[in-house]
C-alpha positions in Angstrom: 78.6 92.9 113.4 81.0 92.3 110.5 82.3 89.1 109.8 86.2 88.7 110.4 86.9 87.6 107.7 85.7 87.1 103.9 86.6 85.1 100.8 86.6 87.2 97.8 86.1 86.2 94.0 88.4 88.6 92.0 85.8 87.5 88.8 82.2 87.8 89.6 79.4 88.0 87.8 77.6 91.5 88.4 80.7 93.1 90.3 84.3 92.5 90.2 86.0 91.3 93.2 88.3 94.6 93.4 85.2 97.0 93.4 83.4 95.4 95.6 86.3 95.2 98.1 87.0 99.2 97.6 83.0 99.3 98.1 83.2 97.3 101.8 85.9 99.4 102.4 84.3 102.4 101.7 81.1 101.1 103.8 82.5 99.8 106.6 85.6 101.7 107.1 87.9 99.9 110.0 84.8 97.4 111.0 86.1 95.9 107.5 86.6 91.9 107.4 90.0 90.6 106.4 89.9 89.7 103.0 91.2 86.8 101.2 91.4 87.3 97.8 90.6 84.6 95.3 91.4 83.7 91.8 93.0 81.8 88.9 93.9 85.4 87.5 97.6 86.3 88.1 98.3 88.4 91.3 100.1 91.1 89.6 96.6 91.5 87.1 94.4 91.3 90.8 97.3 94.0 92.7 96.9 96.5 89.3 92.9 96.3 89.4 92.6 97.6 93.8 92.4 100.5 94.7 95.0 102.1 96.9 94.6 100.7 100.6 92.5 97.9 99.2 95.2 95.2 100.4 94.0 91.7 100.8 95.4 89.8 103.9 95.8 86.8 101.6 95.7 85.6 98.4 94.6 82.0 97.4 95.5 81.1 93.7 92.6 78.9 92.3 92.6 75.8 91.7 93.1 75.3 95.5 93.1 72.4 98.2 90.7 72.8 101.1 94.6 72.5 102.9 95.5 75.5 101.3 92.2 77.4 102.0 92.7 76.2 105.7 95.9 77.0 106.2 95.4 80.7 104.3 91.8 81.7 107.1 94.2 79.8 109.9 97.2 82.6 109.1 95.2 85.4 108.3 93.0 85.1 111.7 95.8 84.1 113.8 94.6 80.4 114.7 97.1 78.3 112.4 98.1 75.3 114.7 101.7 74.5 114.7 
């Protein structure tokens, strides 16, 4: 079974962040994790480099607080606690 949800480097070393997402996709179709994009590159430069229907659920700008991660999984899987 897929996970529900991955954290995704936009710059990696062998394979960027926005091939390997249109890979998954490609792979596992609708069985596809939520993704959470991450990255101290701008959003506009991470939106321009997907594919079309390779939309992250999130985007987490690095540096980050583990309050910010938490918050980001929380919304994006539904359990944020109000």
């Amino acid at each position: 079974n897929p996970p529900d949800l991955a954290l995704l480097d936009f710059q990696m070393p062998k394979v960027d962040g926005a091939t390997f997402f249109s890979e998954l996709l490609e792979a596992l179709g609708d069985r596809c994790p939520k993704i959470i994009m991450v990255s101290a590159a701008p959003r506009e430069e991470i939106e321009a480099a997907l594919e079309p229907g390779c939309r992250p659920a999130a985007f987490v700008k690095k540096p980050f607080t583990l309050e910010e991660l938490e918050r980001t999984v929380g919304a994006v899987l539904g359990t944020t606690k109000h």
